[in-house]
KOLLUM-995614 format. One record per residue (C-alpha): residue in one letter; x, y, z. Coordinates in Angstrom, 1 decimal, padded with zeros to 4 digits. Layout:
N
rest; u; v; w
A; X; Y; Z
...
//
This chain:
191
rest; u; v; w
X; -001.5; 144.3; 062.8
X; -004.7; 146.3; 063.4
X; -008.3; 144.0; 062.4
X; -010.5; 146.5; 060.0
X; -013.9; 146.8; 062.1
X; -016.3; 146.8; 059.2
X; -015.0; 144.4; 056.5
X; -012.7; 142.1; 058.2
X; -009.6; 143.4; 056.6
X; -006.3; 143.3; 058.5
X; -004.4; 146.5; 058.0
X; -000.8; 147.7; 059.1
X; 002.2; 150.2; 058.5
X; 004.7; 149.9; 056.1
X; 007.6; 153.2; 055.4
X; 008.8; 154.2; 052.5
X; 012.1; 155.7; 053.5
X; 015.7; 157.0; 051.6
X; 017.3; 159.9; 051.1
X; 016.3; 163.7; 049.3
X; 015.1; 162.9; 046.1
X; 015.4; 159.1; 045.8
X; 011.6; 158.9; 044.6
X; 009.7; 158.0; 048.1
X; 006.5; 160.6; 046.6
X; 006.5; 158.8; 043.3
X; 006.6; 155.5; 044.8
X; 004.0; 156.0; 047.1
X; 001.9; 158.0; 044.4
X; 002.0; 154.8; 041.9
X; 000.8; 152.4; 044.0
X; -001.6; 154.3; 046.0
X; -005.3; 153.0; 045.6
X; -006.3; 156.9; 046.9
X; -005.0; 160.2; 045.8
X; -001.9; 160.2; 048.1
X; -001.6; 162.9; 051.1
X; 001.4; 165.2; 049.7
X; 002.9; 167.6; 052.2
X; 005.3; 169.0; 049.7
X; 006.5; 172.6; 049.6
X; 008.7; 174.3; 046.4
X; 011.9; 174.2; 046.8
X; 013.5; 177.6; 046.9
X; 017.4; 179.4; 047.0
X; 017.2; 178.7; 050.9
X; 018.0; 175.2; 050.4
X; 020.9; 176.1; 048.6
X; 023.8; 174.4; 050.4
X; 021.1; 172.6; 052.9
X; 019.9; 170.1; 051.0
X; 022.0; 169.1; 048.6
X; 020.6; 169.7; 045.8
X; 023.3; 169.5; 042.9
X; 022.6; 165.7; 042.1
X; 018.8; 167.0; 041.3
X; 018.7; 169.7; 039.8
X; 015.4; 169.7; 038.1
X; 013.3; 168.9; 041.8
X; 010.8; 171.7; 042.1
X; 009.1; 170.5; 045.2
X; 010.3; 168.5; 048.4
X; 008.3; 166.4; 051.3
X; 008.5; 168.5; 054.6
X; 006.3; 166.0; 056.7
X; 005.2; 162.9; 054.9
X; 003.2; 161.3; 051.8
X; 000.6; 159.0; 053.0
X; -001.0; 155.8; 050.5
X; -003.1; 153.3; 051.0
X; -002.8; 149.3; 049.2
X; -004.9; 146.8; 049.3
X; -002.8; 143.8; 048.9
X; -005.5; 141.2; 048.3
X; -009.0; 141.1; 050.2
X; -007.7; 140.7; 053.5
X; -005.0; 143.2; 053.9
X; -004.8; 146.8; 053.6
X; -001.0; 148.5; 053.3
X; -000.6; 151.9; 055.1
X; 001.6; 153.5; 053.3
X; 004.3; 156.1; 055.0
X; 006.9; 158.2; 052.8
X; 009.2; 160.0; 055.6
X; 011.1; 163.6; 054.5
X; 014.3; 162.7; 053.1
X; 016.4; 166.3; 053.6
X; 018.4; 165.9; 057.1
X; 016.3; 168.7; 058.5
X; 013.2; 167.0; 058.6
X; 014.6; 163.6; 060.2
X; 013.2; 164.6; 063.3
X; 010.0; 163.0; 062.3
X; 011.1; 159.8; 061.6
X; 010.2; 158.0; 064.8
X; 007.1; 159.5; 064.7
X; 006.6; 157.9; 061.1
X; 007.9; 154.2; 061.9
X; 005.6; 153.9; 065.1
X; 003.4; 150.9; 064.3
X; 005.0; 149.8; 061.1
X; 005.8; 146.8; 060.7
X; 008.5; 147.5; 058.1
X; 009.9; 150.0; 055.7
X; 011.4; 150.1; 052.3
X; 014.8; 152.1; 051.9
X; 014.7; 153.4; 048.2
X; 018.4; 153.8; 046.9
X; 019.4; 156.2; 043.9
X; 022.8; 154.8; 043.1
X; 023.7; 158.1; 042.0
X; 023.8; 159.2; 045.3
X; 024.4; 155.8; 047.6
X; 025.9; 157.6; 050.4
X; 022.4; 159.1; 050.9
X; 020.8; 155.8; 051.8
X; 023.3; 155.1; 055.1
X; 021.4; 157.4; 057.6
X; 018.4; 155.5; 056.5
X; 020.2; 152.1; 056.8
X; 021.4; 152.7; 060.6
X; 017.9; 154.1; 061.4
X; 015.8; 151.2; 060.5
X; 019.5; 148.6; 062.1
X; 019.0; 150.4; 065.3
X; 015.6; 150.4; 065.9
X; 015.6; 146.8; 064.5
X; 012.8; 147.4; 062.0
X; 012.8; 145.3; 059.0
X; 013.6; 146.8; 055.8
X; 014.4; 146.0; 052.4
X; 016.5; 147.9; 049.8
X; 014.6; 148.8; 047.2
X; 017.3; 150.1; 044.2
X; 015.5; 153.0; 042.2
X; 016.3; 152.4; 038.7
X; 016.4; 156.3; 037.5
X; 016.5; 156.4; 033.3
X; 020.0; 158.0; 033.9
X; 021.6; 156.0; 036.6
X; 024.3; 153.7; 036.8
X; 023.1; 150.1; 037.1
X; 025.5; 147.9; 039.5
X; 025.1; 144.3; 040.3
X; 023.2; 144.0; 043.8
X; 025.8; 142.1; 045.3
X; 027.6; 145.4; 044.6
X; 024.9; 147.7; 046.2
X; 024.6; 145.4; 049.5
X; 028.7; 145.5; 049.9
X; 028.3; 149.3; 049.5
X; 025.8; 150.1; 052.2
X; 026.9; 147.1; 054.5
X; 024.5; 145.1; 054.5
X; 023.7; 141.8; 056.1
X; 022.9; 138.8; 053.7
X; 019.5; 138.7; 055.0
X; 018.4; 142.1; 054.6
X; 016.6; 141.9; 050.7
X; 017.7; 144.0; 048.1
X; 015.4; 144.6; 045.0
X; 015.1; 146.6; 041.8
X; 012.2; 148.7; 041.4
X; 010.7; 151.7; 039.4
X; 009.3; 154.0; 041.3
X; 007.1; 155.4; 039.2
X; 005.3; 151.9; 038.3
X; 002.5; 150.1; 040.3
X; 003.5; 146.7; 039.6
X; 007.4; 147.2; 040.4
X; 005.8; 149.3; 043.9
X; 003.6; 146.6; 044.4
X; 005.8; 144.3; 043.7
X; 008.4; 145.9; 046.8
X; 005.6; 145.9; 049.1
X; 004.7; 142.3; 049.1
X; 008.4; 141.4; 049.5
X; 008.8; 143.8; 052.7
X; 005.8; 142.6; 053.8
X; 006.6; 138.9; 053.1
X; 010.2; 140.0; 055.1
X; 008.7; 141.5; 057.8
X; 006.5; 138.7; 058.3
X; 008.7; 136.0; 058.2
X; 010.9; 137.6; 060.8
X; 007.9; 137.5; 063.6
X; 008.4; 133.8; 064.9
X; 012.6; 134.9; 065.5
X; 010.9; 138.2; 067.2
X; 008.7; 136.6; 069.7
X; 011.3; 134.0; 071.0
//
């Protein structure tokens, strides 16, 4: 974690992460203390069969680089916030994105689960600590966690929450417990 040079604050990097249209811009716009940085562009007919965009119909606009949020979680710490591209085309720019972070949130839409795997075996291979954040969409299935974590694969200690994207206190609420993860996985990185 970085020191702040004028008010003592500690900062650091956490991504918000998942596939096209899971909610990584509203998630990042809720909780954001600033107005959040938005590269988004309209979507137009030349992501027809690119992007997949029959489970979303409605999504005028699409992140082509990143959002970027700020947090202050307390006095002492201020949360970076990071919201990669979710289309396949713009995965390039992941690694760029996770460089520094000390963890990343995967938001899941269960409507569309398979999505969340490339994001899953990015963050497993480059041993990054992540949490599963389940986006609870007004018109999505709900399933059991348990269920969720035997669908994507995932370990019993990875953490799997509920959240609403487009509310502060369920954001917030992620972000503490990614940070609290990522955290509590520093003494088993240093030995």
């Amino acid at each position: 974690m970085a020191s702040g040079r004028s008010s003592g604050q500690a900062s650091t990097k956490i991504v918000i992460s998942g596939g096209f249209g899971a909610g990584k811009t509203t998630f990042v716009g809720a909780v954001s203390e600033i107005v959040p940085l938005r590269t988004e562009a309209l979507v137009t007919n030349a992501s027809e069969g690119v992007d997949g965009l029959e489970a979303t119909p409605s999504k005028s606009t699409t992140t082509v680089a990143m959002d970027f949020g700020r947090i202050s979680l307390g006095d002492d710490l201020v949360l970076y916030l990071f919201g990669t591209p979710g289309q396949r085309r713009f995965w390039f720019m992941w690694d760029d994105l996770v460089r520094g972070a000390i963890g990343a949130i995967i938001l899941v839409d269960t409507r569309r689960l398979a999505d969340s795997f490339a994001a899953v075996d990015f963050f497993e291979a480059r041993r990054l600590p992540f949490l599963v954040a389940v986006n609870e969409f007004d018109d999505a299935p709900r399933h059991r966690l348990s269920a969720v974590r035997e669908a994507l694969a995932l370990s019993e200690q990875v953490p799997i929450v509920r959240v609403d994207a487009r509310s502060r206190e369920s954001a917030k609420a992620a972000l503490i417990a990614v940070t609290e993860y990522a955290l509590s996985r520093l003494p088993a990185a240093a030995s």
